[in-house]
LUMZA-963733 format. One record per residue: x, y, z of N, C-alpha, C in turn. Coordinates in steps of 0.001 Angstrom, whole numbers, padded with zeros to 6 digits, always signed. Example, Ala and Ser with C-alpha at 12.3 -4.5 7.8 and 13.67 -1.06 7.14 Angstrom:
! residues 2
+013190-005690+007800+012300-004500+007800+013200-003300+007800+012850-002250+007080+013670-001060+007140+012900+000030+007870
***
This chain:
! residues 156
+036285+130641+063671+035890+130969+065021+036545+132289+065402+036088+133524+066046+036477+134208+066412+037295+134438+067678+038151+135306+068036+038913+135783+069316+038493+135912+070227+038159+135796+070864+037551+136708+072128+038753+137680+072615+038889+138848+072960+040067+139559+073443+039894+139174+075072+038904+138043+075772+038330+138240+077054+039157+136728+077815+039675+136228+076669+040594+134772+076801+041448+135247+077401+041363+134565+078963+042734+134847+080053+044024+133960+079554+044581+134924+079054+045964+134311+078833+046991+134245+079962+047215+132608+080297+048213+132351+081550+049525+132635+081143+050571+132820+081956+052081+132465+081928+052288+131810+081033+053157+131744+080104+053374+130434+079398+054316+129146+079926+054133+128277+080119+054597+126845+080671+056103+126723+079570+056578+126451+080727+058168+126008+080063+058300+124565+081074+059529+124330+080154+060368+123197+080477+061489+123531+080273+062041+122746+081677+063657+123019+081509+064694+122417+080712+065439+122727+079874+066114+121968+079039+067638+121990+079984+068195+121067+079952+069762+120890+080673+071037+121250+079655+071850+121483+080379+072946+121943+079375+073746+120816+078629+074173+121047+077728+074698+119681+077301+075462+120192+075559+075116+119263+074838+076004+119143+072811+074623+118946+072434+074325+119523+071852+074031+119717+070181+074430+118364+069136+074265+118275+067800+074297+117212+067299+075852+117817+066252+076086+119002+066266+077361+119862+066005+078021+120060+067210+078096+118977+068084+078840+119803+069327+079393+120854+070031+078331+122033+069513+078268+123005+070128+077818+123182+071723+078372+123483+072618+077759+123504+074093+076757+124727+074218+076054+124286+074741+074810+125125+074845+074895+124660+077076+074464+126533+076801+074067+126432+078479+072391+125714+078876+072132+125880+079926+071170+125320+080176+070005+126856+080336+068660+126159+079510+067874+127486+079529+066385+126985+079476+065412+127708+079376+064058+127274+079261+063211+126983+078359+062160+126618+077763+061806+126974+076363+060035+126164+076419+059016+126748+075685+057565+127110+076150+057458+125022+075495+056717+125077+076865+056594+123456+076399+055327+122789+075289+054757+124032+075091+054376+123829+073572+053976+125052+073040+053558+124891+071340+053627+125942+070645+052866+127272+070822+052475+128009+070708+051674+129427+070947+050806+129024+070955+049860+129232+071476+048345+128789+070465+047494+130289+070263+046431+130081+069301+045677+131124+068896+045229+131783+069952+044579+131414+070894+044273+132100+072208+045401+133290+072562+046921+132508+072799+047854+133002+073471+048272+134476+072210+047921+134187+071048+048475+135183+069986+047696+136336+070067+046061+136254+070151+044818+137076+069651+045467+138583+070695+046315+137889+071803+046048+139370+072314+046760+140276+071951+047731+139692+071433+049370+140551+070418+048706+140986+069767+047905+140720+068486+047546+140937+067533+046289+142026+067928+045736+141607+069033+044749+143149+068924+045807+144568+070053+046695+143984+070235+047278+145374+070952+048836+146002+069824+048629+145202+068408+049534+146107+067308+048852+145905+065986+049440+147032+065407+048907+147355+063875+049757+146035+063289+049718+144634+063502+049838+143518+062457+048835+143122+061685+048950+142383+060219+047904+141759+059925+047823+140501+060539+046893+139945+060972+046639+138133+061056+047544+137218+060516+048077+136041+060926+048934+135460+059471+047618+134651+058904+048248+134327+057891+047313+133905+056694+046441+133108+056902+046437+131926+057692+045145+131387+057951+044479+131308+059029+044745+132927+059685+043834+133132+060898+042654+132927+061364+041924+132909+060240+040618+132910+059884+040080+131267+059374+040878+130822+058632+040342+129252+058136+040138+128176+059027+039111+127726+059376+038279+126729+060313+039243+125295+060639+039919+125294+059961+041370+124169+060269+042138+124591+060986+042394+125860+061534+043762+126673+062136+042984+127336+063065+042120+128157+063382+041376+128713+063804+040880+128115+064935+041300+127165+065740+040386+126799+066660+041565+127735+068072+040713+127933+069028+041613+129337+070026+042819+128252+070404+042726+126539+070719+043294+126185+071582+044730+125303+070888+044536+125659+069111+045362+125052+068138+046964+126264+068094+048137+125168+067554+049250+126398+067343+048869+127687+066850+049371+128798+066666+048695+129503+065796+050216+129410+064735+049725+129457+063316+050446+128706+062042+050605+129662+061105+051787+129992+060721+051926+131013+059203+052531+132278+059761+053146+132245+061026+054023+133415+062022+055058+133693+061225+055630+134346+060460+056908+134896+060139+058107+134809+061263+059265+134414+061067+060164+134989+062234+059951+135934+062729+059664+137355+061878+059710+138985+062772+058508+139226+063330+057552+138113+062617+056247+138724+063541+056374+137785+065185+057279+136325+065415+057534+135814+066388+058217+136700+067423+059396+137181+066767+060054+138432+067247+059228+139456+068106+058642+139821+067330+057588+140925+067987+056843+140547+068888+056508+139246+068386+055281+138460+070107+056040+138470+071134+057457+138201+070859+058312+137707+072527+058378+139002+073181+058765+140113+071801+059317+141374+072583+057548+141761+073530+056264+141674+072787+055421+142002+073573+054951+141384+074515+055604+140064+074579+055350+138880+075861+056401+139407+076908+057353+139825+076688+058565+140061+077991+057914+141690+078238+056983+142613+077337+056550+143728+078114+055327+143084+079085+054684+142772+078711+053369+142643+078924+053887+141161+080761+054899+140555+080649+054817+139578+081532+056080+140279+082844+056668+141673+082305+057848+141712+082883+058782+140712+082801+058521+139944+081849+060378+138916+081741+060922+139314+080814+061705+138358+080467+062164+137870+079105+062154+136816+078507+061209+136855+076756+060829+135736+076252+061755+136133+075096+062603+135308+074405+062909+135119+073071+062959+134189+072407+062899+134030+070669+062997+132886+070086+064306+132214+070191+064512+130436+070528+065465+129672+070634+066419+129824+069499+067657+129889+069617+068556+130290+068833+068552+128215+067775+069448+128442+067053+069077+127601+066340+069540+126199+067050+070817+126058+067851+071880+125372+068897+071038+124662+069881+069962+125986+070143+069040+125578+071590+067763+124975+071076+067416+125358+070089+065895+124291+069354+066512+123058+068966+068159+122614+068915+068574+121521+068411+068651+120807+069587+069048+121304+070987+069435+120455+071971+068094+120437+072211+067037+121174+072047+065454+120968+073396+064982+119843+072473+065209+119270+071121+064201+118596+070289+064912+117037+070782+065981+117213+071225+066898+115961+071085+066759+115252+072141+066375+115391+073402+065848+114808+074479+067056+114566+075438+068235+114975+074797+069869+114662+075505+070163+113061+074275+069278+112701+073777+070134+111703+072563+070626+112531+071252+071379+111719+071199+072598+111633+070098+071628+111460+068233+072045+112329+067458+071193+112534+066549+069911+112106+066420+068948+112265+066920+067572+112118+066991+067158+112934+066001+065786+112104+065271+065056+112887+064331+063406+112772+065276+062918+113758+065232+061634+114355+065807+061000+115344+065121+059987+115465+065613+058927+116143+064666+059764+117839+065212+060281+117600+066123+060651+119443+066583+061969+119494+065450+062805+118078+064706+063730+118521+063974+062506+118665+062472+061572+118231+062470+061079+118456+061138+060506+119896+061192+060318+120210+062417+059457+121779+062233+060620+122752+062120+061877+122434+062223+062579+123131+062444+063403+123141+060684+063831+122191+060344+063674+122095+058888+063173+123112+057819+061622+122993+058256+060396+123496+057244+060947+124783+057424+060572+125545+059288+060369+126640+058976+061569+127256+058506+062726+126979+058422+063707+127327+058241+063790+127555+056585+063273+127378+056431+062816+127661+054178+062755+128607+054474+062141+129873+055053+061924+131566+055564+060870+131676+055002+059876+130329+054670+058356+130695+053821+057381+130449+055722+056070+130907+055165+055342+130696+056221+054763+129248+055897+054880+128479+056756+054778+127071+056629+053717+126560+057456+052703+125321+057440+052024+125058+057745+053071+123157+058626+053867+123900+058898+054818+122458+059916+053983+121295+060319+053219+121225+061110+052693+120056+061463+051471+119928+060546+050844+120218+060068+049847+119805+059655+050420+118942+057972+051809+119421+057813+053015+118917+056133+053462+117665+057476+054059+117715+058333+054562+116626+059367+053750+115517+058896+052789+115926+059564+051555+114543+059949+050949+113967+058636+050907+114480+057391+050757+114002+056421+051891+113254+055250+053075+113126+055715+053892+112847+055119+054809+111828+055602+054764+112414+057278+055716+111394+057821+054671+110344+058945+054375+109138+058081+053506+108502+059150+053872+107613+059916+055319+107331+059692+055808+106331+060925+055826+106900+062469+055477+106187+063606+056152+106765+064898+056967+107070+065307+058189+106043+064755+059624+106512+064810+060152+106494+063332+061383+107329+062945+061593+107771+061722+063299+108308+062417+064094+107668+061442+065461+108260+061500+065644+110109+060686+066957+110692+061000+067178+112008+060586+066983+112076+059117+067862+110626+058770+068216+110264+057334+066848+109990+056572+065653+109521+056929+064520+109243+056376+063491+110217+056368+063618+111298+057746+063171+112440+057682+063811+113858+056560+064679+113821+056496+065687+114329+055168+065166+113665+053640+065151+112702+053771+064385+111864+052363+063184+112568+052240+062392+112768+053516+060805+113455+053321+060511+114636+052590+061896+115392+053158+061517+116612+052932+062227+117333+051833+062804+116399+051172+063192+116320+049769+062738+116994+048663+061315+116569+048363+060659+117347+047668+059491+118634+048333+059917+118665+049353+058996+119881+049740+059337+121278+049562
***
């Protein structure tokens, strides 16, 4: 499916995360963070206002729908979206440091395993990863401990 460059891209929606520990009891202040992932819509306009390529399955009819994550972002090309989201919105958007994606996934409980600790896992290999779509095929329980989510991703 194609872009439209004509897709009104809103504000992006946050949620407030509270200050609190980490599962390393690190204190983390209290800060904001987009209450869900980018989606293709929200990317198309980065991508037609810089010389990037697409990530890799921009184009494939599984990933491709405007209103899906958009999947296969490099860290520096994330980098670059925030820096052109805080021009383009007058704020400031940056990616969650690693402390603050640990406290927003955790809900304020005490070692929790969640799909935000499995995406966080994957992408953290520094490959471009297809996170939820490896999630949802592997881990099919509803609830799933850290320790069984760690077993999963074992061989990945």
């Amino acid at each position: 499916m194609a872009h439209s460059s004509q897709v009104l891209v809103a504000f992006p929606v946050v949620v407030a995360i509270p200050a609190g520990r980490p599962a390393r009891e690190k204190s983390v202040t209290a800060f904001e963070i987009g209450r869900t992932p980018v989606t293709n819509a929200g990317f198309a306009p980065f991508l037609e206002s810089h010389s990037v390529p697409p990530p890799p399955w921009w184009a494939d009819p599984d990933f491709s729908d405007p209103s899906q994550p958009v999947v296969g972002v490099t860290w520096e090309e994330a980098s670059l979206y925030c820096e052109w989201l805080s021009a383009r919105d007058s704020a400031t958007w940056r990616l969650p440091a690693e402390d603050e994606w640990e406290r927003a996934m955790s809900g304020g409980a005490e070692n929790p395993a969640t799909a935000w600790l499995a995406h966080w896992l994957l992408a953290s290999k520094g490959e471009r990863s297809t996170t939820w779509r490896w999630l949802f095929n592997h881990v099919t329980a509803t609830t799933f401990s850290r320790d069984e989510l760690h077993v999963a991703l074992t061989d990945y």
